[in-house]
C-alpha positions in Angstrom: 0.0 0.0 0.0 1.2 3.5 -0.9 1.4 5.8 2.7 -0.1 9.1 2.2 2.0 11.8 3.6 0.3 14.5 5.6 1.5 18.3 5.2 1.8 20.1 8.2 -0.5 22.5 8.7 -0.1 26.4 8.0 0.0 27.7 11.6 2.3 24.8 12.5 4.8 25.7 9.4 4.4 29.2 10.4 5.1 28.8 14.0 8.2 26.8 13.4 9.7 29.9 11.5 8.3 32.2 14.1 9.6 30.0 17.1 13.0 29.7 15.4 13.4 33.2 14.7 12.8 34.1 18.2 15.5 31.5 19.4 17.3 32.9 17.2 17.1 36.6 18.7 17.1 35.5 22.2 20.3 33.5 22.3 22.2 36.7 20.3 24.6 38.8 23.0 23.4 41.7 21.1 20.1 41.1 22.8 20.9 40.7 26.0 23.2 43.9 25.8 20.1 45.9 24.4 18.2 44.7 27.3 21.0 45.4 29.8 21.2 49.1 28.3 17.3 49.8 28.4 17.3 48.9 31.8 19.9 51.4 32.4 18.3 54.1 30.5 15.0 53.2 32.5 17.1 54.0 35.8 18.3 57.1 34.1 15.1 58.7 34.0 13.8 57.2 37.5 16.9 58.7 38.9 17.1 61.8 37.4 14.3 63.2 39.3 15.6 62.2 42.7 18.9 64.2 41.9 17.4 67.1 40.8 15.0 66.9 43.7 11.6 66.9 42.0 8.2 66.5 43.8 5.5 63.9 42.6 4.7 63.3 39.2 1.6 61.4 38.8 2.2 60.9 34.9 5.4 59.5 34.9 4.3 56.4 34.1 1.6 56.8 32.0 4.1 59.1 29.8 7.0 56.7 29.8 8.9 55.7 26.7 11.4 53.5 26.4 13.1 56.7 24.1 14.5 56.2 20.7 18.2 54.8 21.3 16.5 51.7 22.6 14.2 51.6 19.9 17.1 51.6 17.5 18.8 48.9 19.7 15.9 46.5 19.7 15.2 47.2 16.2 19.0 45.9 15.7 19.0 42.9 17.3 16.0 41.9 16.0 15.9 42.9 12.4 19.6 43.6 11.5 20.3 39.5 11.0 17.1 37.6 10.3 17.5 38.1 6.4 20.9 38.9 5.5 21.9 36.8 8.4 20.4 33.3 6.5 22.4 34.3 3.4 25.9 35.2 5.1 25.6 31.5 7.2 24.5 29.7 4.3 21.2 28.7 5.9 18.6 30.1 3.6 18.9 27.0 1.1 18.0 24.7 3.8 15.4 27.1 5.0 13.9 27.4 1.4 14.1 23.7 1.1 11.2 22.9 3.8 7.6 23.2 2.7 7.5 27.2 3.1 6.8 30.2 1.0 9.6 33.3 1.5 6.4 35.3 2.2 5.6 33.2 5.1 9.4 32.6 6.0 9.4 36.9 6.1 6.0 37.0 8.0 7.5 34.6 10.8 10.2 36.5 10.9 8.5 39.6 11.1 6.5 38.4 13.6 9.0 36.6 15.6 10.6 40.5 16.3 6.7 41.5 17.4 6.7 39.1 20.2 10.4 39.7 21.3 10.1 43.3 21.3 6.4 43.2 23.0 7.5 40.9 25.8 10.9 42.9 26.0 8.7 46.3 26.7 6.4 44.2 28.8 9.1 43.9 31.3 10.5 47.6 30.6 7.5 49.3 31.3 7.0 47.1 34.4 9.9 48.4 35.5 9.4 51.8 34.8 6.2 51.6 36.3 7.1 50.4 39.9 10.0 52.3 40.3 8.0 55.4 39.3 5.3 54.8 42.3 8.3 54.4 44.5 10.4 57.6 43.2 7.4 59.8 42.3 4.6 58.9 44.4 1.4 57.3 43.2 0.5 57.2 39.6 -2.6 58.5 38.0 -4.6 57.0 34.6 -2.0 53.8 35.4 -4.5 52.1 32.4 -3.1 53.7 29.4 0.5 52.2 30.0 -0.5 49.8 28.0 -1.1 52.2 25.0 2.0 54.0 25.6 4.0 50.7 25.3 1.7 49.8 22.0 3.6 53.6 20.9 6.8 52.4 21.5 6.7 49.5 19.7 5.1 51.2 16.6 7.9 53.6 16.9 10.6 51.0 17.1 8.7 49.2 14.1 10.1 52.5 11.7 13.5 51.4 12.6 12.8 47.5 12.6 11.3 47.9 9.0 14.4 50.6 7.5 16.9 47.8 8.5 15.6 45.3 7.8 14.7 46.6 3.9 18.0 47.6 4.3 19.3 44.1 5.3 17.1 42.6 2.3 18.3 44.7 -0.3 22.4 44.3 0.3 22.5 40.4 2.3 25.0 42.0 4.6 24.4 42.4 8.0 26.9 45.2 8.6 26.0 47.5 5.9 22.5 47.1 7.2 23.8 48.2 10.4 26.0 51.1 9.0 22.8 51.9 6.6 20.7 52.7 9.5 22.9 54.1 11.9 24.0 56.6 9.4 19.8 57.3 9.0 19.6 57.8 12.5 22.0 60.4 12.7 21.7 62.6 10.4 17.6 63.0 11.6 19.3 64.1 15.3 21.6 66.4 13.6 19.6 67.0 11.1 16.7 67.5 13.4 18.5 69.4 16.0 19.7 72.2 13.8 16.6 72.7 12.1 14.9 73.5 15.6 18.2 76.1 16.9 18.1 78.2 13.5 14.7 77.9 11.7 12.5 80.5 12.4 9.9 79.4 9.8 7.0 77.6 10.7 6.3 75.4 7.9 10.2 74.0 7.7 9.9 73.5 11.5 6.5 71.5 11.0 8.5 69.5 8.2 10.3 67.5 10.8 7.3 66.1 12.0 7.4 63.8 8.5 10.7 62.6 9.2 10.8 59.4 11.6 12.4 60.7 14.9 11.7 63.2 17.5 10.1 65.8 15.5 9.6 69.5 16.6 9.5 70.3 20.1 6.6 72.3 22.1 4.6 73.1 25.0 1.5 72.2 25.7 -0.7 74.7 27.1 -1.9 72.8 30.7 -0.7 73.1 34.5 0.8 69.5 35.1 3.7 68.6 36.6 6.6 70.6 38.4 8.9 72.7 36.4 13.1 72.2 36.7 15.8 74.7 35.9 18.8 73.5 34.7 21.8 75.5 33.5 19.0 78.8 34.0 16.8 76.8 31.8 13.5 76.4 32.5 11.3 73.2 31.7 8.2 71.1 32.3 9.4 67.8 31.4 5.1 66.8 31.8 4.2 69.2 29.2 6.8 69.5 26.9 6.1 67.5 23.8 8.2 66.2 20.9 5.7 65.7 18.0 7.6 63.0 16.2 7.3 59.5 15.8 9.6 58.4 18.6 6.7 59.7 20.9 3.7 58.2 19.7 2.7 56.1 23.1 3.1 59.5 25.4 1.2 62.3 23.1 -1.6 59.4 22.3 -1.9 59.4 26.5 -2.0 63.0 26.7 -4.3 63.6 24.1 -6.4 61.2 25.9 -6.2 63.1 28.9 -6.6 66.3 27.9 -8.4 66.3 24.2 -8.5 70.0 23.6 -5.1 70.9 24.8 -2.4 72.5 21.9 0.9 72.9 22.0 2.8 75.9 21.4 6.2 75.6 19.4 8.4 78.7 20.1 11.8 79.8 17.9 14.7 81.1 20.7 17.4 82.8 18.5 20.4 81.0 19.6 22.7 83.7 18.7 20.4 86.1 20.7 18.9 84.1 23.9 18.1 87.2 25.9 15.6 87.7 22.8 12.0 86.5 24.0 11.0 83.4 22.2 8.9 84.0 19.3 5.7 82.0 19.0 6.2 80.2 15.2 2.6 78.6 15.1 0.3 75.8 17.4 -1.3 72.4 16.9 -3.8 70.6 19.1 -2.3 67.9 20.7 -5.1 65.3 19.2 -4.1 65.9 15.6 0.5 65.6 16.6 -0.4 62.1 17.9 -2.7 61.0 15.0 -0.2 62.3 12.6 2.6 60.4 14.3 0.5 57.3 14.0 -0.4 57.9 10.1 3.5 59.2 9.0 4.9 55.5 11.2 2.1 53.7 9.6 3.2 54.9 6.3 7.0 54.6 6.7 6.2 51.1 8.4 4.5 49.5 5.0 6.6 51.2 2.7 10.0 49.9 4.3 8.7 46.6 4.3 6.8 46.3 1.4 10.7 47.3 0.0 12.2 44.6 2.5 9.7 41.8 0.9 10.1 42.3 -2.6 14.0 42.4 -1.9 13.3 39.0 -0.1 11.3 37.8 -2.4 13.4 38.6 -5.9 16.7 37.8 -4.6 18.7 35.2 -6.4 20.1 32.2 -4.0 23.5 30.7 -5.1 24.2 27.7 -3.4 
């Protein structure tokens, strides 16, 4: 008699990529040094406050972010490899071989980095969380952390998707690495001199289309204690950054105060005794839905590039 051979499933080919991948990630040092260095930064700003000797802040954690060197750093070790990492170890023919599509193979990949970085954040905010009852005293809205973490990982998704259309495209794990590092800063720079010397509105507004931090305002509530450092004078509660590295914190604060705007000032830098000019003003609701639409868009277009690479590139064995 002739056996008949039973496929596996699709969710059970699909898994075996996705719990592969994930392997994969875990076991790298690179991970465990990302995680090691969020965890620092996460100290950073729980001890920051204590040194400069600030009161309670009720919205610390329910306007934490993880910030955007650790969403470059988890976006690495995640992304940076699981392409251009099968071609440079000679493991893509065997992977090709089994019974799975390089859609799905880039799906379960793709997916793979989800759960890490979710679970990875999961703990994060945690952490954040706790130590910000203990350093700042109890925590207000404490049920929108959840959305704020959802931000981070949408804004670490813009980097996860540039490398790893980046990694598609040139099989090389270190140009992919040089690629996006060299993206990343030349937004700060490119960023940060754009908000010293531009005194026009629309140019200033620009930025908030570029992933990144974005322009930088006030918004136009009493919350939180101001701090003066180096005789300047900030709210770290209600200054905003508009851009995409701050989705999960403006999406909260839009939440909490829907008809709140922010006010974006120009301080001439060769002239700060000059009183800051007011450029123009946004309401907060419409900065965190733009955020979400411009990472949306930079999301699918970086890996719609990063499948098609995938998907067209020529295997020699």
């Amino acid at each position: 008699m002739t056996s008949i051979r039973v496929h596996p499933s699709w969710f059970t080919r699909f898994w075996a990529i996705v719990r592969y991948q994930m392997l994969w990630n875990i076991r790298k040092k690179m991970f465990i040094a990302a995680l090691i260095i969020a965890f620092a930064l996460a100290t950073v700003n729980l001890a920051v406050p204590a040194f400069l000797k600030i009161g309670q802040n009720p919205y610390f954690a329910v306007t934490f972010s993880a910030g955007n060197l650790t969403f470059f750093l988890f976006a690495i070790v995640t992304s940076m490899n699981s392409i251009s990492g099968e071609y440079e170890s000679g493991t893509i023919v065997p992977l090709l071989t089994k019974p799975v599509s390089r859609t799905m193979v880039f799906v379960g990949k793709l997916f793979a980095g989800f759960i890490v970085i979710l679970v990875s954040y999961i703990v994060i905010f945690s952490y954040s969380t706790i130590g910000g009852i203990i350093v700042y005293g109890p925590q207000n809205n404490l049920y929108l952390v959840p959305l704020t973490l959802l931000g981070d990982i949408v804004s670490t998704f813009i980097w996860a998707a540039i490398v790893l259309a980046a990694a598609s495209i040139s099989k090389n794990s270190l140009l992919s690495l040089i690629t996006a590092l060299g993206v990343l800063i030349a937004l700060l720079i490119g960023v940060s001199v754009v908000g010293q010397l531009s005194d026009n509105p629309g140019i200033v507004n620009g930025v908030n289309y570029l992933p990144g931090t974005g322009a930088t305002g006030t918004m136009n509530v009493t919350l939180g204690h101001s701090v003066t450092v180096a005789n300047v004078t900030i709210n770290p509660a209600t200054s905003i950054s508009t851009g995409t590295d701050s989705i999960g914190a403006n999406i909260v604060k839009a939440i909490l105060f829907p008809n709140a705007s922010v006010l974006f000032y120009h301080t001439n830098a060769f002239s700060p005794t000059l009183a800051p000019n007011l450029l123009y003003t946004e309401p907060i609701s419409l900065i965190a839905l733009r955020a979400i639409g411009v990472a949306f868009l930079y999301i699918a277009v970086f890996l719609l590039i990063a499948w098609f690479a995938f998907k067209k590139s020529q295997i020699l064995e």
